[in-house]
DSSP file (Angstrom, degrees, kcal/mol; ACC not computed):
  #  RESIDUE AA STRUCTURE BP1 BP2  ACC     N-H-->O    O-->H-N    N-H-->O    O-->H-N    TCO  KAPPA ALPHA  PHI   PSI    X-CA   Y-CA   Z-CA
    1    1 A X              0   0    0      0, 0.0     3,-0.2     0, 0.0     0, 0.0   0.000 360.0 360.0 360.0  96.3   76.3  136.5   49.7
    2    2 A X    >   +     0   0    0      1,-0.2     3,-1.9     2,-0.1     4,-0.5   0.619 360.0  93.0 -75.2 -22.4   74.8  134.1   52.2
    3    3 A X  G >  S+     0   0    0      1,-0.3     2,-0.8     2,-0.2     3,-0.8   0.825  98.8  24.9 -61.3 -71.1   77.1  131.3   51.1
    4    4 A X  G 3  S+     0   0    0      1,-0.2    -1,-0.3    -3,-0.2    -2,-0.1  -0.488  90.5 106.7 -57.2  50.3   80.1  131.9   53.9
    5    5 A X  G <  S+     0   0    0     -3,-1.9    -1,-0.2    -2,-0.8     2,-0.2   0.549  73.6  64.6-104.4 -35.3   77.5  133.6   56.2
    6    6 A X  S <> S-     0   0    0     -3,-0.8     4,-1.3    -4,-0.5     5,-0.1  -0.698  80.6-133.6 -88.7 150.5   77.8  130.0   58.5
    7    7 A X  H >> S+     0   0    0     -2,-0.2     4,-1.0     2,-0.2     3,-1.0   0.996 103.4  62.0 -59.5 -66.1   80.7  128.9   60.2
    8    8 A X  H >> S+     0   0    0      2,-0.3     3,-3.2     1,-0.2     4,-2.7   0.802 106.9  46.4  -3.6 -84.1   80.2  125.2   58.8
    9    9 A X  H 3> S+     0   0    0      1,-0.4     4,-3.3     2,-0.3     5,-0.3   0.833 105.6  60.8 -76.5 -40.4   80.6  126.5   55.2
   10   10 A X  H <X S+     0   0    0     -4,-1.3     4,-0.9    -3,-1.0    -1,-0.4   0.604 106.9  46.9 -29.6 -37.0   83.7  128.6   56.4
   11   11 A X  H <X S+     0   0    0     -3,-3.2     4,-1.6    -4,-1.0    -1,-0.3   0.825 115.5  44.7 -64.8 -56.1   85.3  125.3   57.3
   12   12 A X  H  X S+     0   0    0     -4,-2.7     4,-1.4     1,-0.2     5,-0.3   0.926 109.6  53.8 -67.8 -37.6   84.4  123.7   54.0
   13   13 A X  H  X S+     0   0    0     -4,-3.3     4,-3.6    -5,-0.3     3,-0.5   0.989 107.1  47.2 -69.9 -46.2   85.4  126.4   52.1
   14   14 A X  H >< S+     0   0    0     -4,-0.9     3,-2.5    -5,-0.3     4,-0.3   0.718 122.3  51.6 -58.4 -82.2   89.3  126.6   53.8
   15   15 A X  H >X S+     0   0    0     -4,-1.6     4,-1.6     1,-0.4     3,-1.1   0.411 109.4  37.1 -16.9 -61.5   88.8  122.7   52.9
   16   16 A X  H 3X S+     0   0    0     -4,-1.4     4,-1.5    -3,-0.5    -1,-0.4   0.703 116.8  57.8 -99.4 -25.6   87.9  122.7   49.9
   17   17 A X  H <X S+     0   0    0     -4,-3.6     4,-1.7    -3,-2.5    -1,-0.3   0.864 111.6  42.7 -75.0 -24.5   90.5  125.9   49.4
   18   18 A X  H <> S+     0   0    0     -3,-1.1     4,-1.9    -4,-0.3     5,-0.3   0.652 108.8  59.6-104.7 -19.2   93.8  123.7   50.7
   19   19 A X  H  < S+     0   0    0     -4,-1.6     3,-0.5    -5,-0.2     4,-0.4   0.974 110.5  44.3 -72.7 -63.4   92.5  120.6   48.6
   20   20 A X  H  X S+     0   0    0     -4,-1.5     4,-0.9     1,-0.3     3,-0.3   0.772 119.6  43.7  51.5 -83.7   92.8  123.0   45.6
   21   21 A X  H  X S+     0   0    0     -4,-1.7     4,-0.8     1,-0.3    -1,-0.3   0.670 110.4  45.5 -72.5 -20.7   95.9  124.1   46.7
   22   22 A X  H  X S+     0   0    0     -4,-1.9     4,-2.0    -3,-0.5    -1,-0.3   0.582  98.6  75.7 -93.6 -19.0   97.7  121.2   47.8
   23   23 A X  H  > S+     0   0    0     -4,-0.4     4,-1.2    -3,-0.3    -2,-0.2   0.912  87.4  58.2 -78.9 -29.4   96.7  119.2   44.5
   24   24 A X  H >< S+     0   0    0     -4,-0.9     3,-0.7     1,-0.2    -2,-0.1   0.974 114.7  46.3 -60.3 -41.8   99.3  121.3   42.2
   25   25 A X  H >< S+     0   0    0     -4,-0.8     3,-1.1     1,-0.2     4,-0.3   0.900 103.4  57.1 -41.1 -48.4  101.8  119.7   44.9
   26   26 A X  H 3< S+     0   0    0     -4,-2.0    17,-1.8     1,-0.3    -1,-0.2   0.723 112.0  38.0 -59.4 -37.3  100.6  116.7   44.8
   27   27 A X  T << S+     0   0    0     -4,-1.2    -1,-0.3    -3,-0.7    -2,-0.2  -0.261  80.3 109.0-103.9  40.3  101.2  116.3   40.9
   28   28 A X  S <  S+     0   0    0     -3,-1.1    -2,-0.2     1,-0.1    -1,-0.2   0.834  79.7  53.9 -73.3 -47.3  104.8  118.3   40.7
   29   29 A X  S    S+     0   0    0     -4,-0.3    12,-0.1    -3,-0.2    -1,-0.1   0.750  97.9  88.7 -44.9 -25.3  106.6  114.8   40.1
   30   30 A X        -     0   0    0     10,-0.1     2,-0.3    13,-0.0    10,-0.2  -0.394  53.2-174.3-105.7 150.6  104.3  114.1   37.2
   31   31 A X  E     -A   39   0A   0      8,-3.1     8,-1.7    -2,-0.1     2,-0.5  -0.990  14.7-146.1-143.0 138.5  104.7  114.9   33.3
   32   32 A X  E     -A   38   0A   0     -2,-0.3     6,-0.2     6,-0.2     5,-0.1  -0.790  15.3-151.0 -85.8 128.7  102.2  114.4   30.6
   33   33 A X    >   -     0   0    0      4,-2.9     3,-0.6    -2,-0.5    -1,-0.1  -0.206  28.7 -96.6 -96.4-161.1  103.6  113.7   27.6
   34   34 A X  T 3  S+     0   0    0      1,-0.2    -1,-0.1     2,-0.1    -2,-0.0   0.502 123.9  54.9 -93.4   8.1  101.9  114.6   23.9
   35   35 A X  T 3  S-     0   0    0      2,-0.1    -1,-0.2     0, 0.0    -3,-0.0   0.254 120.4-111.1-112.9  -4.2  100.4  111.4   23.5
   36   36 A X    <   +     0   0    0     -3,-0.6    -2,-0.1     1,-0.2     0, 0.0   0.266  67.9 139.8  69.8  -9.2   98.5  111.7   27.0
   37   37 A X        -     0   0    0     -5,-0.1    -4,-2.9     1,-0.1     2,-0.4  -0.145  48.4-132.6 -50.4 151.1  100.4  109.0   29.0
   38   38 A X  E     -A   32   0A   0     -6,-0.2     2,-0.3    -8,-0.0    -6,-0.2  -0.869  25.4-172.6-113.8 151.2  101.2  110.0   32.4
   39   39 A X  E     +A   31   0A   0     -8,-1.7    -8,-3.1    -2,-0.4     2,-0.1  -0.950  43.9  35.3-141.5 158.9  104.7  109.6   34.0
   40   40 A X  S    S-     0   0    0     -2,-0.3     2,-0.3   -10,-0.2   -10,-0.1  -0.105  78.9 -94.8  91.0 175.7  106.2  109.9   37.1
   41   41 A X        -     0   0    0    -12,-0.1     2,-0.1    -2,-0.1    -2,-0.0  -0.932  40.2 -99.5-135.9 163.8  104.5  109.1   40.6
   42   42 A X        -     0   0    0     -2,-0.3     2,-0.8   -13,-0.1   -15,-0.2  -0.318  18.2-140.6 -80.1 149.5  102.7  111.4   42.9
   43   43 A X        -     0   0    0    -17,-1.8     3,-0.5   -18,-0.2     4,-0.2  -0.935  19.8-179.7-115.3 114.4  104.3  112.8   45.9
   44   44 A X     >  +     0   0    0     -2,-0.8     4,-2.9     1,-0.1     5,-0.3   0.433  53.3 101.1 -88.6   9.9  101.4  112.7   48.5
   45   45 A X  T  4 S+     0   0    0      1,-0.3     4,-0.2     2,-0.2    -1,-0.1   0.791  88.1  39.2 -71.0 -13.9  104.0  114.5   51.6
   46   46 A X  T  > S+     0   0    0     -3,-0.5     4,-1.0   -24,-0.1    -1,-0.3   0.737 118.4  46.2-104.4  -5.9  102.7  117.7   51.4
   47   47 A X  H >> S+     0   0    0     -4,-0.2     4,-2.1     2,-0.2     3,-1.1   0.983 112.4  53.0 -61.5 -68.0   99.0  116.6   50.9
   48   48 A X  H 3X S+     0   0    0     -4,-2.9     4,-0.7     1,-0.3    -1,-0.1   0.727 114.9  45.3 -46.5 -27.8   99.3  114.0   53.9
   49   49 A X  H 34 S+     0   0    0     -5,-0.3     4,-1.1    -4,-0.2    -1,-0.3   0.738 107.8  47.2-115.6   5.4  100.5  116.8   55.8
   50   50 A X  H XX S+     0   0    0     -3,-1.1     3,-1.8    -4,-1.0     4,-1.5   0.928 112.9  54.6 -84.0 -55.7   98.2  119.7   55.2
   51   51 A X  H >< S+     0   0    0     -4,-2.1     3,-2.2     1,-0.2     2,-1.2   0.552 103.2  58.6 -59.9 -95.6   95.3  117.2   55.7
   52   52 A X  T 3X S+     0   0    0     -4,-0.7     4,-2.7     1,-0.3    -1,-0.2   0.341 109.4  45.7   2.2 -49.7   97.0  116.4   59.2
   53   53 A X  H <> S+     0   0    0     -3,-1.8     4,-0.6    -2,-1.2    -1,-0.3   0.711 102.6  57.6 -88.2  -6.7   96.7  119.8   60.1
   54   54 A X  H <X S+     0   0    0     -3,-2.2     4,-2.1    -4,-1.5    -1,-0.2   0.806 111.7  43.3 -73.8 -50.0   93.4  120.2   59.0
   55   55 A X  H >> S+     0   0    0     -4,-0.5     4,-2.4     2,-0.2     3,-0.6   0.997 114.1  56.8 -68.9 -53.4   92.3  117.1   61.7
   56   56 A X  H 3X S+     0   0    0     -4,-2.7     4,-0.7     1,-0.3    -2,-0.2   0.679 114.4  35.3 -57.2 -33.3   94.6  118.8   64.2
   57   57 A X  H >X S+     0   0    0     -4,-0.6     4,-1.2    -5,-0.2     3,-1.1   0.949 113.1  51.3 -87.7 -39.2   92.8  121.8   63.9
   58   58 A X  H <X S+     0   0    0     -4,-2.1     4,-3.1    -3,-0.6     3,-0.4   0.946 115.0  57.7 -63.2 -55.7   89.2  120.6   63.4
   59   59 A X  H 3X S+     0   0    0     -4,-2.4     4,-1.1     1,-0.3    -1,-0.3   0.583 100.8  47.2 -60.9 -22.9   90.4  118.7   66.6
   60   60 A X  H << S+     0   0    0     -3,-1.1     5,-0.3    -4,-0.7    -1,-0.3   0.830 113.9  54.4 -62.2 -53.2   91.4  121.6   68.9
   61   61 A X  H  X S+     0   0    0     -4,-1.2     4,-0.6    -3,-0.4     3,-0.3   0.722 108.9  44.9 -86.2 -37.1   88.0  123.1   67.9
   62   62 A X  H  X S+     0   0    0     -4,-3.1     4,-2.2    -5,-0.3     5,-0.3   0.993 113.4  49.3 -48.8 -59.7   86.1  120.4   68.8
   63   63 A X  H  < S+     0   0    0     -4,-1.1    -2,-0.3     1,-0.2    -1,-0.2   0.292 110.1  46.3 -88.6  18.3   87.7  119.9   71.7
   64   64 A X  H  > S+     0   0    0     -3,-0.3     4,-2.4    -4,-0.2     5,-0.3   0.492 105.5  65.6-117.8 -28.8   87.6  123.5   73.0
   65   65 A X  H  < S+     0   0    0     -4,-0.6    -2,-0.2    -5,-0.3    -3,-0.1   0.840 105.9  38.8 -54.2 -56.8   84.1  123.4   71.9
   66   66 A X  T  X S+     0   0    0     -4,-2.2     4,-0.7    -5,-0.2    -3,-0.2   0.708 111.2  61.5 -90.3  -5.1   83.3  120.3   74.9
   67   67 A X  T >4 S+     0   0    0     -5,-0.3     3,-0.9     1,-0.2     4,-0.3   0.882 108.1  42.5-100.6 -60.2   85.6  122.2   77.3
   68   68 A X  G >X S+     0   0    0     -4,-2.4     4,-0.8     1,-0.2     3,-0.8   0.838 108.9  51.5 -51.8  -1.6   83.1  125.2   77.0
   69   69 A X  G >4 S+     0   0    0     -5,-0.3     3,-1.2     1,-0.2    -1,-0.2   0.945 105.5  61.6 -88.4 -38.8   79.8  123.5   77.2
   70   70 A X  G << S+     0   0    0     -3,-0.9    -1,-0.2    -4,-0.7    -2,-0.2   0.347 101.2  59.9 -85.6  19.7   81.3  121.6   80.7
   71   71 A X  G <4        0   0    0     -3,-0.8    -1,-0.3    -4,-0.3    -2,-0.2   0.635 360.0 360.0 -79.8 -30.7   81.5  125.0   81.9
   72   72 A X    <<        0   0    0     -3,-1.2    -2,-0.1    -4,-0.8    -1,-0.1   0.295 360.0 360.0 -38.5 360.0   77.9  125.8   81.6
């Protein structure tokens, strides 16, 4: 299985895994009724803050990334 064999796709996949996961959160206010109307509004606070931690990390890794190479 070459597909997580790169780091890159190892990042996308925990992306792609917390987007997933953070979207049943994201719709717990909301109810479909039997007609298919939607009610309720979305609560984006735990979305807003797993993507936060997602730049915050992506950002650490960057930036530990340019602090080795100015060791070189």
């Amino acid at each position: 299985m070459k597909f997580l064999a790169s780091a890159k796709s190892k990042v996308l996949a925990g992306v792609a895994a917390m987007g997933v996961l953070s979207s049943n959160a994201l719709a717990a206010g909301m109810t479909m009724a039997a007609d298919g109307t939607v009610s309720g509004t979305p609560d984006i606070g735990p979305f807003m803050g797993i993507a936060g931690a997602i730049i915050g990390v992506l950002a650490v890794v960057f930036a530990v990334k340019k602090g080795f190479s100015l060791l070189r």
